[in-house]
C-alpha positions as CSV (number, residue, x, y, z in Angstrom):
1,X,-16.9,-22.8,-2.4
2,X,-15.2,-19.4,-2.0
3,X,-11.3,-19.5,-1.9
4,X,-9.5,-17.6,0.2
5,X,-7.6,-14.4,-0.4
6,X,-4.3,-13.9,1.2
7,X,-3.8,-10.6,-1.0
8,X,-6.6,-7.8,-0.8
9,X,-6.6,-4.8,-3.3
10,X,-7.6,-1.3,-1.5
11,X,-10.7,-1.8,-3.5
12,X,-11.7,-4.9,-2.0
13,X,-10.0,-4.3,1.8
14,X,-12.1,-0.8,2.0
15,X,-15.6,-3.3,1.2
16,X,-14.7,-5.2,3.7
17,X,-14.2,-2.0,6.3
18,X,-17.2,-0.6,4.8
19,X,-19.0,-4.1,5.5
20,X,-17.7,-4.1,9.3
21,X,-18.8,-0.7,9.9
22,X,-22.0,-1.4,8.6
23,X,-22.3,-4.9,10.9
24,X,-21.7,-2.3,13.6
25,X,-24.2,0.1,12.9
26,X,-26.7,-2.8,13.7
27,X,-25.7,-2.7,17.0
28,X,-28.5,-1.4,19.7
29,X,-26.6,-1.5,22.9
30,X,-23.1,-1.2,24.6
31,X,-24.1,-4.8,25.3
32,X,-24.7,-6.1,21.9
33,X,-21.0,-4.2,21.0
34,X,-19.3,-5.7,23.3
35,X,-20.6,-9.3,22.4
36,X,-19.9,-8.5,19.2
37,X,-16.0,-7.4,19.9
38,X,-15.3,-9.6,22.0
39,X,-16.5,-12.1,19.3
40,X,-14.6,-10.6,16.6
41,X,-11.7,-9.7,18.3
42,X,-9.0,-12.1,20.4
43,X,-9.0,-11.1,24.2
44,X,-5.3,-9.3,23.5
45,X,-6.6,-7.7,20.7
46,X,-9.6,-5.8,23.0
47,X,-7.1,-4.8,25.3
48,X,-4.7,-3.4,22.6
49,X,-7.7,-1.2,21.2
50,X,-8.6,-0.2,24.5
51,X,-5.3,1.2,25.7
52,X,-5.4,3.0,22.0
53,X,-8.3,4.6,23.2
54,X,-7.0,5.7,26.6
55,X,-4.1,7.0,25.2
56,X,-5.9,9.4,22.6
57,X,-8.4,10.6,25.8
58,X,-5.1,11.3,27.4
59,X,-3.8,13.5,24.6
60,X,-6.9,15.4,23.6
61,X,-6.6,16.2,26.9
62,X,-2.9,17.3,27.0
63,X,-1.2,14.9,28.5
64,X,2.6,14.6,27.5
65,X,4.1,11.9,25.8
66,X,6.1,11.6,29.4
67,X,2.9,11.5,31.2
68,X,0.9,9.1,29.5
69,X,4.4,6.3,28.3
70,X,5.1,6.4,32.7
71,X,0.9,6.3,33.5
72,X,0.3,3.7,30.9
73,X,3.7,1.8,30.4
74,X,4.0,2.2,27.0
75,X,6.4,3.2,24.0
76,X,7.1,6.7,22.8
77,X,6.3,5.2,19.5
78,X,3.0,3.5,20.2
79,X,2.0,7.0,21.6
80,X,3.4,8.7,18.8
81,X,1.3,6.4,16.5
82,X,-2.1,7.1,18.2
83,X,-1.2,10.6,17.8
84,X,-0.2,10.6,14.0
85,X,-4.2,8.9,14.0
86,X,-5.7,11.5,16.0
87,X,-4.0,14.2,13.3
88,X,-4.9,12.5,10.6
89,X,-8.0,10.7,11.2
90,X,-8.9,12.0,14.8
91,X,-12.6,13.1,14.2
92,X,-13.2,8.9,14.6
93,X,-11.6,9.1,18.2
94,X,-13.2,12.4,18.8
């Protein structure tokens, strides 16, 4: 019986991304995606990704920070956060 680990090293948390993404790339349809997230993920958690989403469309498209926290009803920082991601990592959203 495996035991459970509360602690991860990077070593071990970037084999587990590396296993998710693979999990995904066996995917054939939107369908089967969604089945699959809606599996892995908790309802709220969907919903949190998706508005993540949203808000990077709405700043590639060059939306303000205004714009998109009155639209969307959410923090300066949660935008601000998505927007650190798109600089750093935004090919992924892209």
């Amino acid at each position: 019986m495996h035991r459970l680990k509360i602690k991860l090293t990077k070593q071990e948390q970037e084999g587990l991304f590396i296993k998710l993404a693979k999990s995904l790339a066996l995917l054939h349809n939107p369908i089967e995606m969604a089945q699959f997230l809606k599996d892995l993920l908790s309802e709220v958690e969907v919903l949190m990704l998706a508005r993540r989403l949203q808000i990077a469309e709405l700043l590639i498209a060059g939306f303000t920070y205004e714009q998109i926290r009155e639209e969307m009803k959410v923090s300066q920082g949660t935008i601000a956060r998505v927007q650190t991601w798109l600089d750093l990592y935004g090919e992924g959203y892209r």
